[in-house]
C-alpha positions as CSV (number, residue, x, y, z in Angstrom):
1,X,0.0,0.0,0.0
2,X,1.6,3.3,-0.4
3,X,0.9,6.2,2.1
4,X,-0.5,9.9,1.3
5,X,1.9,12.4,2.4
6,X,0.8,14.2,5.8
7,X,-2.1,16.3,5.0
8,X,-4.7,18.1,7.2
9,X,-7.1,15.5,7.0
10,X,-5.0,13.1,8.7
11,X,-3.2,15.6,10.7
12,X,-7.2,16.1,12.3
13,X,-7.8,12.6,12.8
14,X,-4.8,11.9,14.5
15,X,-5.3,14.5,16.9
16,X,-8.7,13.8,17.1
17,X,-7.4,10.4,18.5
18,X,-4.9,12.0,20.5
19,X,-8.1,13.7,22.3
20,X,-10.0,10.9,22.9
21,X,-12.3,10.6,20.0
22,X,-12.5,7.0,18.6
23,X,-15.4,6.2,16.3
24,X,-17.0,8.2,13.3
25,X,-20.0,7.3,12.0
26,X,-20.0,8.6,8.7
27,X,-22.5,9.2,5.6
28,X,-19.1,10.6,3.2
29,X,-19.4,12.2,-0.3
30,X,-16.7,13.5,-3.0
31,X,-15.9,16.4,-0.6
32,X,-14.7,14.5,2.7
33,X,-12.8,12.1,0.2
34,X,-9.4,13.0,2.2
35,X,-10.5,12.7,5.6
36,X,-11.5,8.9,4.2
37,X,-8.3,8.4,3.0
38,X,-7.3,9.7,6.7
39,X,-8.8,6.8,8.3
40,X,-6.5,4.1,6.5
41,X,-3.8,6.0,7.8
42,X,-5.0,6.5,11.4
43,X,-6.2,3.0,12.9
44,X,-7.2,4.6,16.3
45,X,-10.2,5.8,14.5
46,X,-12.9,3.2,13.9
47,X,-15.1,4.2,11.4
48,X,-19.0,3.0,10.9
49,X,-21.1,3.8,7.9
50,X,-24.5,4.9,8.4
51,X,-27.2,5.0,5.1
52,X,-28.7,8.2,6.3
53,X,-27.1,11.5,7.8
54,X,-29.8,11.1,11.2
55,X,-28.8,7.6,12.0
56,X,-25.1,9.5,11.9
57,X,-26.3,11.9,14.3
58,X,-28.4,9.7,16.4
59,X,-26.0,7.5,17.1
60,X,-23.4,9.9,18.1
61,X,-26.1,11.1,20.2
62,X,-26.2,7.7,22.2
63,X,-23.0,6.8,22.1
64,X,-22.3,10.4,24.2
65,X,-24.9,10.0,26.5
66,X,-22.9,6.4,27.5
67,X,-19.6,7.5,27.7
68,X,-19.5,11.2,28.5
69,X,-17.0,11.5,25.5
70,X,-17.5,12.7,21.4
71,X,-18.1,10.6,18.9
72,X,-17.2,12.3,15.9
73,X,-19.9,12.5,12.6
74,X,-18.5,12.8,8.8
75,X,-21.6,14.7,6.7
76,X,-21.6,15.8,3.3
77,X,-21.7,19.3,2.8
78,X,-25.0,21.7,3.7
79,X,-27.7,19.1,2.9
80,X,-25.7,15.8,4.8
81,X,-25.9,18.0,7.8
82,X,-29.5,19.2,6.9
83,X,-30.5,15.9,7.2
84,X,-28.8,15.4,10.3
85,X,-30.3,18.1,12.2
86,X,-33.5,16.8,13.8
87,X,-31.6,14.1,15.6
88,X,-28.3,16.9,16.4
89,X,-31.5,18.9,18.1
90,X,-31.9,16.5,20.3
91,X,-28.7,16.0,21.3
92,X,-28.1,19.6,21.8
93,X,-31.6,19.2,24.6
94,X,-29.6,16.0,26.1
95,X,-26.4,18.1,26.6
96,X,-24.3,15.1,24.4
97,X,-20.5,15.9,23.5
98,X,-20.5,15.2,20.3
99,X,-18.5,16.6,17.0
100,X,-19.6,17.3,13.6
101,X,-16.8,16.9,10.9
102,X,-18.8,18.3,7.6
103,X,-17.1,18.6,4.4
104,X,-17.3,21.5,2.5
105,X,-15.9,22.9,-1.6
106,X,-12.4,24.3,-1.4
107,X,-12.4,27.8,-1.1
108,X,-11.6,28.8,-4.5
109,X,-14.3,27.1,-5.3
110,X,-17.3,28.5,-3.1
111,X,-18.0,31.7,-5.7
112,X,-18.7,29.8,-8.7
113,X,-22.1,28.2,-7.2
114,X,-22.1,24.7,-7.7
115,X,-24.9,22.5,-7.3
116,X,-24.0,21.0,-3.6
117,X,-22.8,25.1,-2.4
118,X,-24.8,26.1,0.5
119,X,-25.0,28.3,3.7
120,X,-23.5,25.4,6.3
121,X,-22.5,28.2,8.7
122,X,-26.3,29.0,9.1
123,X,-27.7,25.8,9.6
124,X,-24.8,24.6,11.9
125,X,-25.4,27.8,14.1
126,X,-29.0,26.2,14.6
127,X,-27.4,23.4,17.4
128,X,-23.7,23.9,17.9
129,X,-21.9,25.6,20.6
130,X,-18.7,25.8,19.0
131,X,-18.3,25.8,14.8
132,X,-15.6,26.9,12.4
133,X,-15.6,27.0,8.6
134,X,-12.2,29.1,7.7
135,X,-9.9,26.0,8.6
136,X,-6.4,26.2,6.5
137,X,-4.6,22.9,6.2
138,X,-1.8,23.8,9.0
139,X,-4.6,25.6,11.2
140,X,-7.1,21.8,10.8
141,X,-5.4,20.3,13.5
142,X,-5.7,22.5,16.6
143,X,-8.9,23.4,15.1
144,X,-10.1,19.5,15.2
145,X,-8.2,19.8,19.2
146,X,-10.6,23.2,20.2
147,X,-13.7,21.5,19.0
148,X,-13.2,18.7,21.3
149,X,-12.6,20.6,24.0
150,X,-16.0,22.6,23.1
151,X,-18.0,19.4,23.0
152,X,-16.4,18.7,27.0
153,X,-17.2,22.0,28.1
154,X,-20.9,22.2,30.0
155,X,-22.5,25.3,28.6
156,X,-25.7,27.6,30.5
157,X,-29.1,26.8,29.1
158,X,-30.1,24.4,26.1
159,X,-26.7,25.6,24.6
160,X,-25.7,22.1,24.7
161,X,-22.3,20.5,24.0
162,X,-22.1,20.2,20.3
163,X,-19.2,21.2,17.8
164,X,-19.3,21.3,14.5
165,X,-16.0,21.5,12.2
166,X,-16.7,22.6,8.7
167,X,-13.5,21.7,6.4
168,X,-13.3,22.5,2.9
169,X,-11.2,20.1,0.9
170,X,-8.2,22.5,0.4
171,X,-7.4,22.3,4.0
172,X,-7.8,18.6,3.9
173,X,-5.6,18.3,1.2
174,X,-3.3,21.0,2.1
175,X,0.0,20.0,3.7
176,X,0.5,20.2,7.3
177,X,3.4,20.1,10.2
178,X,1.2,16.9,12.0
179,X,-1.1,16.9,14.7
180,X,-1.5,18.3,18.0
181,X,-1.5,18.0,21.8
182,X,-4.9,17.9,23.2
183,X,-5.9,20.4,24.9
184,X,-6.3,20.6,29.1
185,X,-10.0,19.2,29.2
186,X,-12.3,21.7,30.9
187,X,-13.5,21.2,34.5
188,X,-17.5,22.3,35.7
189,X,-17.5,25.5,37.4
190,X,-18.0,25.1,41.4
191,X,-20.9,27.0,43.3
192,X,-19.9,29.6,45.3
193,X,-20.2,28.8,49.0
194,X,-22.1,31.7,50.2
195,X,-25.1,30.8,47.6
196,X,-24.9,26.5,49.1
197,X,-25.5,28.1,52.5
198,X,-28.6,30.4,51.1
199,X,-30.4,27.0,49.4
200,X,-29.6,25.4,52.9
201,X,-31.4,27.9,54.8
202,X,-33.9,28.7,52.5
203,X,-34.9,24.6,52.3
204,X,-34.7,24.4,55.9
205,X,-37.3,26.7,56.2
206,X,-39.7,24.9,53.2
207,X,-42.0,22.5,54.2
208,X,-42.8,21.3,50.7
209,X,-39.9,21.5,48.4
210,X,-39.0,19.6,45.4
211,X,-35.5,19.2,43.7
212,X,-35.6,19.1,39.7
213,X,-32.3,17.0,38.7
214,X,-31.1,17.1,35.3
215,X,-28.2,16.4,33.0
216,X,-25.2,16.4,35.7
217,X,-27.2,16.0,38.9
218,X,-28.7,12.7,38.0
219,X,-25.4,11.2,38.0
220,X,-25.3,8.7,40.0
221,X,-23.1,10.2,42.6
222,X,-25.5,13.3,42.8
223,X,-28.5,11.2,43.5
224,X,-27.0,9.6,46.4
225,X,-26.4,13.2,47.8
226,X,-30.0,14.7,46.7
227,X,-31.6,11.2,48.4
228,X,-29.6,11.9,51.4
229,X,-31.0,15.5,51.5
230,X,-34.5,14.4,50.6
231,X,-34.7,12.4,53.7
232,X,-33.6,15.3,56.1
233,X,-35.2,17.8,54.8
234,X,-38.7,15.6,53.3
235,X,-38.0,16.7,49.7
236,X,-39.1,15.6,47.1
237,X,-36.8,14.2,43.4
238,X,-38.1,14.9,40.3
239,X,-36.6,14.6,37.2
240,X,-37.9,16.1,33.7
241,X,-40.3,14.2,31.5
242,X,-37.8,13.4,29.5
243,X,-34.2,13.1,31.1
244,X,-31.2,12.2,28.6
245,X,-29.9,9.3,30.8
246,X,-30.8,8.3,34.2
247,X,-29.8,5.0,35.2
248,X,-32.8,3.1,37.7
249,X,-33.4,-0.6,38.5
250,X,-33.4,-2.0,41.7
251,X,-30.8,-0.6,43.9
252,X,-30.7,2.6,41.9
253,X,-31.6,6.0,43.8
254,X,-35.5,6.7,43.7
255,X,-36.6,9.6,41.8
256,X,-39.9,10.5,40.4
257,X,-40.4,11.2,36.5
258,X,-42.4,14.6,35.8
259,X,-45.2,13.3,33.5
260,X,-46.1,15.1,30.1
261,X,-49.3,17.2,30.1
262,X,-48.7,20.5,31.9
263,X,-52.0,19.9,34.2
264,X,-50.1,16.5,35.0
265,X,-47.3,18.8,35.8
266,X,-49.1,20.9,38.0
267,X,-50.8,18.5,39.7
268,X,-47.8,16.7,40.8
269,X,-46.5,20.3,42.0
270,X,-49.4,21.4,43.6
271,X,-48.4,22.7,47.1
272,X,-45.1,22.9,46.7
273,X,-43.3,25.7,48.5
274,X,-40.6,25.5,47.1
275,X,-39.0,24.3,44.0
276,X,-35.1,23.9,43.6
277,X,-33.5,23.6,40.0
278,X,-29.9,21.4,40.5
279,X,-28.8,21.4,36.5
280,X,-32.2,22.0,35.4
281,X,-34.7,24.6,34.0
282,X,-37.7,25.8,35.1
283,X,-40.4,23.5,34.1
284,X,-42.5,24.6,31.1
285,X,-45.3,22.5,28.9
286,X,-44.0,20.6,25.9
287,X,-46.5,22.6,23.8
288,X,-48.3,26.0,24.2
289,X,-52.0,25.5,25.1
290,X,-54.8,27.9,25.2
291,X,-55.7,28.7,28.5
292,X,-53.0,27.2,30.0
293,X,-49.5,28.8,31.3
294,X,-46.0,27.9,30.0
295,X,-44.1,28.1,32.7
296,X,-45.8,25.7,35.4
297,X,-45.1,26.6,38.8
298,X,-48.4,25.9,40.8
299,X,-49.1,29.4,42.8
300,X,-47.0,30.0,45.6
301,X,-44.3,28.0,44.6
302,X,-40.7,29.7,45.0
303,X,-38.0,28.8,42.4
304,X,-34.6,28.6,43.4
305,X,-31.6,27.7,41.4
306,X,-28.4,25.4,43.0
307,X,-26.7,25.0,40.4
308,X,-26.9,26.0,36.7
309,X,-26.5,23.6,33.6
310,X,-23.0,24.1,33.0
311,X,-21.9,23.9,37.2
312,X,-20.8,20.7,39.1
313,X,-23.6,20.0,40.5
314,X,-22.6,16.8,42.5
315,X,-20.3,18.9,44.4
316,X,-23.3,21.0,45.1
317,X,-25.6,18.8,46.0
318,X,-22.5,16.8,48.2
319,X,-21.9,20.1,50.0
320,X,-25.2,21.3,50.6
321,X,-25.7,17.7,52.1
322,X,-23.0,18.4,54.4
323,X,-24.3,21.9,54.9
324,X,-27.5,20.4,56.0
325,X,-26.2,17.8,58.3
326,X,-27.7,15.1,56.2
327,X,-24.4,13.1,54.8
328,X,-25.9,10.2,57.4
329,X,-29.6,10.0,56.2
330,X,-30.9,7.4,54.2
331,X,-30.7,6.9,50.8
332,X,-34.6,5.5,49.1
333,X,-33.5,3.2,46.5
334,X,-36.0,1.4,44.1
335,X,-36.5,-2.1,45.5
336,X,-36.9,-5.2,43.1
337,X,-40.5,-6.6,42.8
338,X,-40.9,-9.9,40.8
339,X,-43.4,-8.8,37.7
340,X,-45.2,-11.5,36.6
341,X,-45.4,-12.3,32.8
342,X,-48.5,-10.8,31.1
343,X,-51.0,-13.2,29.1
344,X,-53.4,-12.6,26.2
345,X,-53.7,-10.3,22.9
346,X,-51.4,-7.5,22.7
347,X,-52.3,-4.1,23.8
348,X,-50.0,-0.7,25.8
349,X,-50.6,-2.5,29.2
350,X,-49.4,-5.8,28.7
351,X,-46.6,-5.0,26.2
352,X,-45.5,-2.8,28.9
353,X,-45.6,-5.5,31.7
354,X,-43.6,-7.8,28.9
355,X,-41.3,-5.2,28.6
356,X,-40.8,-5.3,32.7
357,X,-41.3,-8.8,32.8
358,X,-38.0,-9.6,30.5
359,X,-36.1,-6.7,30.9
360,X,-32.1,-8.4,30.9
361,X,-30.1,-6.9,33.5
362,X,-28.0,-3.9,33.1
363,X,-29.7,-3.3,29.5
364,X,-29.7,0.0,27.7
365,X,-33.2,1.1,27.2
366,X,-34.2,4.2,24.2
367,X,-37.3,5.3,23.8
368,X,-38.7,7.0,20.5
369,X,-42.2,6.5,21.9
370,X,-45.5,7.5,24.4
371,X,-45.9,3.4,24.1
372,X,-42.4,3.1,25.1
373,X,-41.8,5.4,27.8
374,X,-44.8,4.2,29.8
375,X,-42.7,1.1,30.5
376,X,-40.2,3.5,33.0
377,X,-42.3,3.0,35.8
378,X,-42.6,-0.6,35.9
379,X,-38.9,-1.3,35.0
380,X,-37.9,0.5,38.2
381,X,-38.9,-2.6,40.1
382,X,-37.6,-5.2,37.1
383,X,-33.9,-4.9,36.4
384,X,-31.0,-2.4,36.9
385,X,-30.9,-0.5,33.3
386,X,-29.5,3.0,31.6
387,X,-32.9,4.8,30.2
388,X,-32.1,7.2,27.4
389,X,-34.9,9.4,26.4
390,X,-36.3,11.6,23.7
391,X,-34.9,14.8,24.8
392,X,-35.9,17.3,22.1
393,X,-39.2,15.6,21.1
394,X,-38.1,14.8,17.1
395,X,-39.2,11.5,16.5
396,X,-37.0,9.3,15.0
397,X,-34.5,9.5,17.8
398,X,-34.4,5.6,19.2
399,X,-33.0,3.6,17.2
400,X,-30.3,5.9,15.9
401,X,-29.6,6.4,19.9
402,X,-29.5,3.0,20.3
403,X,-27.0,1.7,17.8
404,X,-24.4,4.3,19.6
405,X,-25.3,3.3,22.8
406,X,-24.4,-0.7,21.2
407,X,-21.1,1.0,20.0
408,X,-20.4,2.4,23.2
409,X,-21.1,-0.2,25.2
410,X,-21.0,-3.8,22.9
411,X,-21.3,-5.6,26.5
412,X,-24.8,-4.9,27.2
413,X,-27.8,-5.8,26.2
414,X,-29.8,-2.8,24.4
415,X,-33.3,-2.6,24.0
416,X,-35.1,0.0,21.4
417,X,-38.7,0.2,22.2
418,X,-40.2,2.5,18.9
419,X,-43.5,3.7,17.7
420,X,-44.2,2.6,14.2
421,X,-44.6,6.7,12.9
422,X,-41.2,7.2,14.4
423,X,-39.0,4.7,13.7
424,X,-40.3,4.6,9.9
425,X,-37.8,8.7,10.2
426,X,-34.8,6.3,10.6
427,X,-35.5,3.1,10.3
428,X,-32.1,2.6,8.1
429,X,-30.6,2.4,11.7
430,X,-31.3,-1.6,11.4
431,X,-28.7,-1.6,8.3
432,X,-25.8,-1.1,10.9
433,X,-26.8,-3.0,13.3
434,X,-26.1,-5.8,11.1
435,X,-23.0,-4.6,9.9
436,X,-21.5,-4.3,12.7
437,X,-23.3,-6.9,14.3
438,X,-24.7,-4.8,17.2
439,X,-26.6,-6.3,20.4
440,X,-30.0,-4.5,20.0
441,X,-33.7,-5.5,20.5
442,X,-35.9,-3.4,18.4
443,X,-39.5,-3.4,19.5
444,X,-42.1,-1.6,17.4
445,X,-45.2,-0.4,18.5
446,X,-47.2,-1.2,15.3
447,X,-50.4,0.0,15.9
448,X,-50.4,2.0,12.7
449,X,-51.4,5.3,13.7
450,X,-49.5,8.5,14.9
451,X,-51.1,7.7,18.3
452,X,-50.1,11.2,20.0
453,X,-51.6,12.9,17.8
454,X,-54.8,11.2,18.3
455,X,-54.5,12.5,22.2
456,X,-53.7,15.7,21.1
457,X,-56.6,16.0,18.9
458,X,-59.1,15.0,21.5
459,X,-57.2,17.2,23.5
460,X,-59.2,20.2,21.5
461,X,-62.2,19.0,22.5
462,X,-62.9,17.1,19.2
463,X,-64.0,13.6,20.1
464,X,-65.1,12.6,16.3
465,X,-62.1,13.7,13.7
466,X,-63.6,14.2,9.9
467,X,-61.9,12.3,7.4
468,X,-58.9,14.6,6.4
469,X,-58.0,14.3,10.4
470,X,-58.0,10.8,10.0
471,X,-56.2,10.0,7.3
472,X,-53.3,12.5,9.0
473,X,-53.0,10.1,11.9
474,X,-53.5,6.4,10.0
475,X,-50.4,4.9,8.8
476,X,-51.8,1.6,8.2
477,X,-52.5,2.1,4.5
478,X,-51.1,0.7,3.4
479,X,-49.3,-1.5,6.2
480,X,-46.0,-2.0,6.5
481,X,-44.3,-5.1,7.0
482,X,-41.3,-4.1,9.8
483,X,-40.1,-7.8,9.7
484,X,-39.6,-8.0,6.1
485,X,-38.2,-4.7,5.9
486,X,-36.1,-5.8,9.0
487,X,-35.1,-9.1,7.4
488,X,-33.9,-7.0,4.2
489,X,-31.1,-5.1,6.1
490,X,-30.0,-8.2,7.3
491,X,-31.8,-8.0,10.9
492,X,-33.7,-11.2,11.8
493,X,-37.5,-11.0,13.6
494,X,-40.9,-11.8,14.5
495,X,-44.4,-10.6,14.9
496,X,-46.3,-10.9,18.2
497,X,-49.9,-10.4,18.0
498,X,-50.0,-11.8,22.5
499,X,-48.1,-10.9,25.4
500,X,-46.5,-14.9,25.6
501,X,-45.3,-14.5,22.0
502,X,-44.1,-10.4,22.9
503,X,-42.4,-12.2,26.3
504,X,-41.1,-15.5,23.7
505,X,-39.4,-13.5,21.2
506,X,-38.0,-10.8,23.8
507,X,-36.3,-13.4,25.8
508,X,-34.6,-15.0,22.5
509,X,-33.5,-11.6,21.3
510,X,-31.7,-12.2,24.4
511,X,-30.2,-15.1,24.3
512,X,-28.8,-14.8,20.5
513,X,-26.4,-12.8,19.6
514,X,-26.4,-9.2,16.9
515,X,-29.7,-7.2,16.2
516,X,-33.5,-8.6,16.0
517,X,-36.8,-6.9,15.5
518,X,-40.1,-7.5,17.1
519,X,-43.2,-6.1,15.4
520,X,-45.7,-5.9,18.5
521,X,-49.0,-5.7,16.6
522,X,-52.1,-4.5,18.2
């Protein structure tokens, strides 16, 4: 084989190495042709194709939220990214390191308006924290080193933790000096000590308080703290309706899940004094309904903030435990309860007790799906699990997530459980799986309707949708065949039409090794 002389591209991915970044999951075109080249040359880089741009995205997304670290994406120009973005939105709402390496014409070339020029700058600026497009070959390499440092760095707000790199092919194929040292990771900012003895005092003056825990502060070390707290003080822990990760099962930390509906919302808050945010935001309802408020604090309710997004907020929450003498206190852990199997014809109860009733231990569970994510409660009390949720509300987010969450960790068992409308966005997530022959149960939820939508119809007050309604929500005309389609990436499966052939084919996916589907019909 003969070897490329040392160019930018492979002056990136070595230092991209060098920082910790080890697997790309690329959808390449003729522009990123040199950085493909790169990874011959750099085997500490392992690189997985993905058919579409959001199954790129996705499963960078997942494979974040496991191990705290970037995966790096490769994207073709404006419209690879563009068709990226939904699943890079949610990523930025889950707070995910994660790096974006799109390619981009040469410079020279940028004024003559070719078919594939566009405005990447623009549509990059919708999700990323960090993103450069004027990249010269010798400047590539520290650049590649700053965006992984951007993608490490905890940011206020929904700013999230995403970077994208935009290199035009000149400073790919430009000569370099080599790579570079990675830069001094970056370290949470610590809450000042005056403010951890103001949440002490205030809290132990509340009589009804709740702490909202997000993003850093449901770490598992956090929890322990916030339990310890919880039981000195009586409050109450809550995380969002939709956390990135939290990991539960028996033995894990009790914490209560906010449900979806903002009168849910309230209802659960109603008489709390006081409400204390530890990497969170102020709750506020998924959509804007008239006659109801946006922000839902039930009256009364103080808000306080312990520690912002981007702070360390287990070293808050340790601190304010010592503050309030409460380092001895109990910790209230979810306790193991056996759940039987579920019998009969299949419906969102029983594949929900299935789902319980088989849950492997220490799987990975990501949810695309209402059906899905009404299994959380139960599998508190089934098996000790990671629970990755739809962060930013764009469907199409599980099985992406889970493919990088198989990648990250190719130990455990992972367990997709998808709608039928939202896995159809992505469904070309199945194609690696096989590939790269990837542990992952994917349940679907075929009941061949955009079911949310039904709820949010009725929701209006409209118990009898005309036609045109109707035939908005119905995706069973015609009906699609997820097994077949399944079996045609290469991904073996089944259909269950009861809860002992759900709990059958669940159990198997189990036992035999690489991907299989499950088509849960009802």
């Amino acid at each position: 084989m003969t070897h490329a002389t040392a160019n930018g591209a492979t002056a990136l991915l070595e230092t991209l190495v060098h920082s910790g970044v080890e697997l790309c999951i690329a959808n390449p075109g003729t522009s990123e042709m040199h950085l493909v080249q790169a990874l011959d040359q750099v085997p500490g880089m392992r690189p997985v194709l993905a058919l579409f741009e959001g199954v790129c995205t996705g499963a960078a997304d997942g494979y974040g939220r496991m191990l705290g670290k970037p995966a790096a994406t490769l994207l073709h120009l404006g419209p690879g990214l563009a068709n990226g973005i939904a699943n890079l939105h949610n990523a930025r709402k889950a707070g995910t390191p994660l790096l974006n390496i799109v390619g981009n014409h040469p410079h020279f070339h940028m004024g003559v308006d070719a078919p594939l020029t566009s405005d990447i700058d623009t549509l990059a600026r919708n999700f990323s924290v960090w993103s450069k497009s004027c990249s010269t070959s010798t400047s590539l390499a520290q650049d590649g080193a700053d965006a992984v440092t951007a993608t490490l760095r905890a940011n206020p707000g929904a700013q999230g933790q995403i970077a994208t790199l935009i290199v035009g092919a000149d400073a790919a194929w430009g000569e370099t000096e080599g790579p570079v040292a990675p830069n001094a990771r970056p370290q949470r900012p610590l809450v000042d000590e005056g403010h951890i003895e103001t949440v002490a005092t205030r809290m132990m003056a509340g009589k009804r308080i709740v702490l909202l825990l997000e993003q850093h502060a449901l770490n598992p070390q956090a929890l322990e703290a916030a339990s310890r707290i919880g039981s000195k003080t009586g409050a109450r822990l809550m995380s969002s309706t939709f956390p990135a990760r939290i990991d539960g099962g028996p033995g894990a930390v009790q914490v209560e899940r906010m449900p979806y509906f903002p009168e849910q919302i309230l209802e659960s808050l109603n008489g709390t004094d006081l409400l204390v945010l530890v990497g969170a935001q102020a709750p506020a309802s998924f959509f804007a309904y008239q006659n109801q408020p946006s922000l839902l604090l039930p009256p009364g309710c103080a808000l306080l903030t312990l520690a912002r997004i981007e702070e360390d907020a287990i070293d808050a929450l340790q601190r304010l435990a010592e503050r309030l003498g409460a380092q001895q206190h109990d910790v209230r852990r979810f306790e193991r309860v056996a759940i039987p199997k579920p019998q009969g014809s299949l419906n969102t109860r029983n594949i929900t007790q299935a789902i319980a009733a088989c849950l492997p231990e220490g799987a990975i569970v990501a949810t695309d799906s209402g059906g899905g994510n009404l299994a959380y409660p139960i599998c508190q009390q089934s098996a000790p699990h990671s629970w990755l949720s739809l962060t930013g509300g764009s469907i199409g987010q599980g099985g992406p997530v889970a493919t990088g969450a198989a990648l990250a960790c190719p130990q455990r068992p992972v367990l997709a459980l998808l709608g039928d409308g939202g896995a159809a966005y992505t469904i070309q997530c199945l194609w690696t799986q096989a590939r790269e022959n990837l542990n992952v149960t994917t349940v679907i939820y075929a009941n061949r309707q955009y079911n949310i939508l039904n709820a949010e119809y009725a929701r209006l007050g409209i118990t009898d949708p005309g036609p045109a309604a109707t035939s908005l929500f119905d995706i069973g005309n015609p009906e699609i065949d997820w097994v077949a389609m399944a079996a045609s990436m290469g991904v073996p499966g089944a259909k269950a039409s009861t809860a002992e052939e759900l709990c059958a084919l669940l159990q198997r996916s189990v036992r035999e090794p690489g991907p299989f589907l499950i088509q849960a019909q009802y």
